[in-house]
C-alpha positions as CSV (number, residue, x, y, z in Angstrom):
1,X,14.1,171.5,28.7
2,X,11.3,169.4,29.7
3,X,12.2,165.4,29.8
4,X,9.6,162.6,28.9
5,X,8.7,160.1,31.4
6,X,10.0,156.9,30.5
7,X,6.5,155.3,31.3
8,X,4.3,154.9,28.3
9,X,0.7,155.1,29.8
10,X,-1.6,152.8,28.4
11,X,-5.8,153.1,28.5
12,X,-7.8,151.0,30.0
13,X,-10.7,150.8,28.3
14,X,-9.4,152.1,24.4
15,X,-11.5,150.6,21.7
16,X,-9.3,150.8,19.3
17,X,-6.8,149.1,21.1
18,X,-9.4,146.2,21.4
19,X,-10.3,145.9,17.8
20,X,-6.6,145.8,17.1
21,X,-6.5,142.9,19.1
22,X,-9.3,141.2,18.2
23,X,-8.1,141.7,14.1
24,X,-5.2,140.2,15.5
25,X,-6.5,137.4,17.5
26,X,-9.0,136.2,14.1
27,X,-6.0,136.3,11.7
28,X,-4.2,133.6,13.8
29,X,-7.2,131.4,14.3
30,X,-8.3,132.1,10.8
31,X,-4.5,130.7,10.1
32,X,-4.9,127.4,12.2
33,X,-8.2,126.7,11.0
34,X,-6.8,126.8,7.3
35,X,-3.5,124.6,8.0
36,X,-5.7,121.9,9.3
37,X,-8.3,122.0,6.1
38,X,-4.6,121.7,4.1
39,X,-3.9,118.8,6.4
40,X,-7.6,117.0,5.6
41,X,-7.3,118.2,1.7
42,X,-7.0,115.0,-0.4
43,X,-7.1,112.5,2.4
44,X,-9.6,109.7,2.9
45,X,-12.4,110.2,5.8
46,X,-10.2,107.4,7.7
47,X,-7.2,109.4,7.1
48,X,-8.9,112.3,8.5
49,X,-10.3,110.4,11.8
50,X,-6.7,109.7,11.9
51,X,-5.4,113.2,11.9
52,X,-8.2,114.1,14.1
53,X,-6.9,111.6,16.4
54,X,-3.6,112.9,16.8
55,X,-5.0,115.7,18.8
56,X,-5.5,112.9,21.8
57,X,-8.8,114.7,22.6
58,X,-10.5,111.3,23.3
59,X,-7.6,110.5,25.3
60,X,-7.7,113.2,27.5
61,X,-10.9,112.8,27.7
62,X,-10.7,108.9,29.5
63,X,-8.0,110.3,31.2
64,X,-9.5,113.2,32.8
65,X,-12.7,111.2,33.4
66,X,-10.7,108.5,35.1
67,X,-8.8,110.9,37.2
68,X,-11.9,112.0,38.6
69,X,-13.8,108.9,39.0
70,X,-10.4,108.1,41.2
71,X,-10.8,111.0,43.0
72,X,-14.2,110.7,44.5
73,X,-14.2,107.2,45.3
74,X,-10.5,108.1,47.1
75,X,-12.0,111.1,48.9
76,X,-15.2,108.8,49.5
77,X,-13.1,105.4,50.8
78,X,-10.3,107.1,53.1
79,X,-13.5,109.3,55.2
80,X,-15.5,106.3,55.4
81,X,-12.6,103.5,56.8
82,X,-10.6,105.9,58.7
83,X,-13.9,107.1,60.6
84,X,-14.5,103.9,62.6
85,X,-17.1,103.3,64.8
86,X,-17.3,105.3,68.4
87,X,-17.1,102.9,71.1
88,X,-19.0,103.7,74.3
89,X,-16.9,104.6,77.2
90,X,-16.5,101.9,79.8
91,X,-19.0,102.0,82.3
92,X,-17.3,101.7,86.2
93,X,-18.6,99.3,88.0
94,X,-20.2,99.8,91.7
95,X,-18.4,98.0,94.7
96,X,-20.6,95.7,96.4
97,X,-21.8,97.4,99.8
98,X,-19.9,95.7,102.8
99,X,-22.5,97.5,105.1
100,X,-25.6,98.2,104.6
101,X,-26.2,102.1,104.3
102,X,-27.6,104.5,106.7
103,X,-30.2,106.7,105.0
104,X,-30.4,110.2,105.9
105,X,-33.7,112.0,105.6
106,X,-33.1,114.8,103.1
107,X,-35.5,117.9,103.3
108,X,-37.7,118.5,100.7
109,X,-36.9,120.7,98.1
110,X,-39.7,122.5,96.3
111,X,-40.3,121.2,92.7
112,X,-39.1,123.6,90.1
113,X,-41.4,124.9,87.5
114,X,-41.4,123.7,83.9
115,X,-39.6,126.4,81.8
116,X,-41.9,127.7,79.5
117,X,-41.7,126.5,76.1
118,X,-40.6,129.3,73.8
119,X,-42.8,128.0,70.6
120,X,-45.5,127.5,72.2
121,X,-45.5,131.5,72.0
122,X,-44.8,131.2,68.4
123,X,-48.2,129.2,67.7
124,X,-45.7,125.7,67.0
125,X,-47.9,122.5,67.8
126,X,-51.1,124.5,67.2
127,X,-53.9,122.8,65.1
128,X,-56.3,125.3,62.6
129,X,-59.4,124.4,61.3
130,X,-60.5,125.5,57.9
131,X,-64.1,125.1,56.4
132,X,-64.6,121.5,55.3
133,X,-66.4,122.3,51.6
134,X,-63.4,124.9,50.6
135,X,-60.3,124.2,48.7
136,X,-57.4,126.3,50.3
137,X,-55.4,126.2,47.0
138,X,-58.3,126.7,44.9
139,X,-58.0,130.3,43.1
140,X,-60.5,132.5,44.3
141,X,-59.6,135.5,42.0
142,X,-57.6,137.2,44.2
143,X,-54.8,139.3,41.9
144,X,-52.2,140.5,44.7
145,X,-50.8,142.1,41.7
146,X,-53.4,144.2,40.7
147,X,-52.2,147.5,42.6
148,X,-48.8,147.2,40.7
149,X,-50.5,147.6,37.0
């Protein structure tokens, strides 16, 4: 005798399983949407502000906003006053000479040649002349596209 798993497999993708769902999903909202038109039925248009209200959406909505307004000037406040100001580091001063120094002659080294300045390869710093009487961004009916048509 052959035994069943006891795992149901279910489909990933199954379209019917979806619609099922979604037939589902629409009855319930379908169901809220007509308990709160039985709620508003018969009432007053301040009565229904009222019950509209009662869902503290505006509420939330100060509350949230205020939360964040709190938040940024917090996270703006605490970098800004806890960051200070770098102080320079004390300079050391020089004892005054008691003697006055004997200077050694020191030989002469030879002077080092200026690295060469890698953009200067690169054409940085350079100035290019273009014809005074022509517009550079004027179109001169040149299609770059026209090989793609």
């Amino acid at each position: 005798m052959k035994s069943k798993p006891t795992e149901t497999r279910t489909n990933m993708a199954s379209s019917k399983a979806d619609l099922r769902e979604l037939r589902d999903n629409s009855r319930a909202t379908v169901g809220e949407i007509q308990a709160f038109l039985r709620e508003l039925k018969g009432k007053s248009p301040q009565e229904m502000l009222g019950v509209v209200a009662q869902s503290g959406l505006f509420r939330s909505l100060v509350l949230s906003s205020t939360i964040v307004a709190g938040g940024i000037l917090l996270f703006t406040a605490i970098p800004y006053f806890m960051g200070g100001e770098e102080k320079p580091a004390p300079v050391a001063e020089k004892p005054a000479p008691t003697e006055a120094p004997v200077e050694t002659p020191q030989p002469a080294e030879p002077a080092a040649e200026p690295a060469p300045d890698p953009l200067s390869k690169l054409g940085v710093g350079e100035e290019l002349s273009a014809p005074p009487n022509t517009n550079p961004l004027e179109n001169k009916g040149d299609d770059f596209l026209k090989d793609l048509e």
